[in-house]
C-alpha positions in Angstrom: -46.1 6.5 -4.6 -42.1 6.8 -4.0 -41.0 9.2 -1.3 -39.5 12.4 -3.2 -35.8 12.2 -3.3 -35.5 8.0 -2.5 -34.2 6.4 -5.5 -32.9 2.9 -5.1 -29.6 3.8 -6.2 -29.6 6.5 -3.7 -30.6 3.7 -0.9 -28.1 1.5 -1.9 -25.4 3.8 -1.4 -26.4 4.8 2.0 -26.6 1.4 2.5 -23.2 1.1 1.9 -21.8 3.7 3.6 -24.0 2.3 6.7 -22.0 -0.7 6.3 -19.1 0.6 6.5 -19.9 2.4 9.7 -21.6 -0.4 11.6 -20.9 -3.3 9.6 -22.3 -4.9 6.7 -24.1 -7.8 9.4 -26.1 -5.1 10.6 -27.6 -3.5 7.4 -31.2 -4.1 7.5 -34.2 -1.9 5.5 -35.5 -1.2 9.3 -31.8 0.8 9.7 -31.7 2.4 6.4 -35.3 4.0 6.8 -34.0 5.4 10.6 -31.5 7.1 8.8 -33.6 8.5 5.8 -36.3 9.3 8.9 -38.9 7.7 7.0 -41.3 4.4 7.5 -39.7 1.0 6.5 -43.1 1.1 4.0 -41.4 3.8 2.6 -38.7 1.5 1.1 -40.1 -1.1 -0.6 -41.0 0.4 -3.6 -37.0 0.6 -4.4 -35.7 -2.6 -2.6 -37.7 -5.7 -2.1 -36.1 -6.7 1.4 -32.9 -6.4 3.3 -31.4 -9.5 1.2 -32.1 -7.6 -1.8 -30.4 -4.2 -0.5 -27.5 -6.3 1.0 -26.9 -7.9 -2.9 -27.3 -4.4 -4.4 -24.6 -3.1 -1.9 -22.3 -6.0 -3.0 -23.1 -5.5 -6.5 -22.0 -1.8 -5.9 -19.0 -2.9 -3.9 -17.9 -5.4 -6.9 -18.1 -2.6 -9.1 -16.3 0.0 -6.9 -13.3 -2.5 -6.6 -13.4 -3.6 -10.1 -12.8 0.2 -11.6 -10.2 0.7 -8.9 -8.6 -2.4 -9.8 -8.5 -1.6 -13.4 -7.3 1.6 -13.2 -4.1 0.3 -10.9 -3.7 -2.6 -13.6 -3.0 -0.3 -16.9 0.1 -0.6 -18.8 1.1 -2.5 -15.6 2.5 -6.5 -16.2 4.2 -9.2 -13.9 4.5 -8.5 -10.1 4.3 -5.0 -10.4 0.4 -5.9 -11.9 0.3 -8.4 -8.9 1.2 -5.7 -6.3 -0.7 -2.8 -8.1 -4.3 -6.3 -7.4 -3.4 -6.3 -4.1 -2.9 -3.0 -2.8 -6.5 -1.9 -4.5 -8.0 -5.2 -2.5 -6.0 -4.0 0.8 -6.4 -0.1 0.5 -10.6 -0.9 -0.2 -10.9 -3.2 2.8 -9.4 -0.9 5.2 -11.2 2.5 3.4 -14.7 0.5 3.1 -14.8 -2.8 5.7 -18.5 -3.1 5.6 -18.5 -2.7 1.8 -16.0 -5.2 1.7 -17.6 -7.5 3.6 -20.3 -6.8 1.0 -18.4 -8.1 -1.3 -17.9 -11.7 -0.4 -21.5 -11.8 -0.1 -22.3 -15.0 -1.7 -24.7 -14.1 -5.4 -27.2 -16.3 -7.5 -25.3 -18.0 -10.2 -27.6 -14.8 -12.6 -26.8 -11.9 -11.0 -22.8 -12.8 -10.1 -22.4 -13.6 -14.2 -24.3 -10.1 -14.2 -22.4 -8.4 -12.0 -18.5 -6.9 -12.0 -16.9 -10.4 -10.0 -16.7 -11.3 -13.9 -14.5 -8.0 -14.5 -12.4 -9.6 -11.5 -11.5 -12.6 -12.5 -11.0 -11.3 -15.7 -7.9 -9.2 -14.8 -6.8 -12.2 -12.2 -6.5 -14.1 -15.7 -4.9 -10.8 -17.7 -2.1 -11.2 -14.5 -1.6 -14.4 -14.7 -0.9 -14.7 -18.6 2.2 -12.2 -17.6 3.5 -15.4 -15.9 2.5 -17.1 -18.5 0.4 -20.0 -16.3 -1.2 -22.5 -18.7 -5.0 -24.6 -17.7 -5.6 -25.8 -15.1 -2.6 -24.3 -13.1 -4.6 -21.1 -13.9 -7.4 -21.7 -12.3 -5.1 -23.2 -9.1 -3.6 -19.6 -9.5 -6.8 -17.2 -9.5 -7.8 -19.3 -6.1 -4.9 -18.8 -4.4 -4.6 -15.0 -5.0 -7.9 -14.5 -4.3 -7.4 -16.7 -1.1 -4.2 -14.7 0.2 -5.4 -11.6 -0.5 -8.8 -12.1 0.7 -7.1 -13.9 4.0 -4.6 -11.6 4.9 -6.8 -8.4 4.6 -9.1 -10.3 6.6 -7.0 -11.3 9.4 -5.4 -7.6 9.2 -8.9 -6.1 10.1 -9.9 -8.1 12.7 -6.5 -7.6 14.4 -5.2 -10.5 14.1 -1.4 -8.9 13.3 -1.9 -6.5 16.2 0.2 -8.5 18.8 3.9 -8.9 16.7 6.3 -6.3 16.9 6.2 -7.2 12.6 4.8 -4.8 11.1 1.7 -6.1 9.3 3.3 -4.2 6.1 6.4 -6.1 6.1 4.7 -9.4 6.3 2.4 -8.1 3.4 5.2 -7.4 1.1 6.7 -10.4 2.2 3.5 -12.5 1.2 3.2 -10.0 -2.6 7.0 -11.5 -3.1 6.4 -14.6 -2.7 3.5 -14.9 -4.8 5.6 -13.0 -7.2 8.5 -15.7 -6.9 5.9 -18.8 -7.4 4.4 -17.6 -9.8 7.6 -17.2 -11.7 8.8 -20.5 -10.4 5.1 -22.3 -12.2 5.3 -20.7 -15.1 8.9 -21.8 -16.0 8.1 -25.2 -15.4 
């Protein structure tokens, strides 16, 4: 019988906010029943395993950036759509790391179709057209976007822009405008 009050919606959000408070790496069923003060046992009627809870905490991260992202995107076109992506991708890595990390957890072909990384490369695409970026150069696009932003906000967490006397937001603005200026630069050729 579930425990009163344990709904698997309610574990994966702990689970989440555990991640982002000890790192997604260390998630496990074992942690999230020390924090609910209850028997791993207790668990498994809402999550199968600690895989399972890790792709339901990605699932919910996917989701989380996806509605942020949308939401900065409206009535927004061209680079000021490209800065509004970014910043989301940027502000939610630094507010949520673990649910971050979460979110590059690699899915089943199944549940990533079923999931919000759809949404995500849906408005990469709706950016893109403002640039008006035919096939395949498209495609070439959404990867490198995906691979700055993802890169940068990557590097920026583990420090690795802590020893210039640049700031790290310069270099980031820096990065948006020349993104901004390629992507320009493709789309009239």
């Amino acid at each position: 019988m579930p425990r009163v009050g344990l709904t698997t919606e309610r574990l994966t959000r702990a689970g989440a906010e555990l991640a982002d408070e000890v790192g997604f790496a260390q998630v496990t069923v074992s942690a999230l029943a020390e924090r609910f003060g209850v028997k791993v046992a207790s668990l498994y009627s809402h999550v199968r395993n600690s895989q399972d809870l890790k792709t339901r905490i990605a699932l919910l991260a996917l989701e989380e950036l996806a509605d942020r992202a949308a939401e900065a995107l409206a009535g927004r076109a061209g680079k000021d759509a490209l800065v509004a992506f970014a910043n989301v991708y940027r502000t939610y890595a630094r507010q949520h790391p673990g649910r971050y990390a979460a979110a590059q957890l690699r899915l089943d072909p199944q549940t990533a179709a079923a999931g919000a990384g759809v949404r995500h490369a849906q408005m990469t695409r709706a950016i893109l057209r403002g640039y008006d970026i035919p096939e395949p150069d498209q495609t070439h696009a959404v990867r490198l976007l995906g691979s700055v932003f993802h890169g940068y906000v990557s590097l920026e967490l583990a420090g690795g822009f802590d020893h210039t006397p640049v700031a790290a937001e310069a270099s980031w603005t820096w990065a948006l405008d020349s993104l901004d200026t390629l992507l320009r630069e493709r789309s009239a050729s």
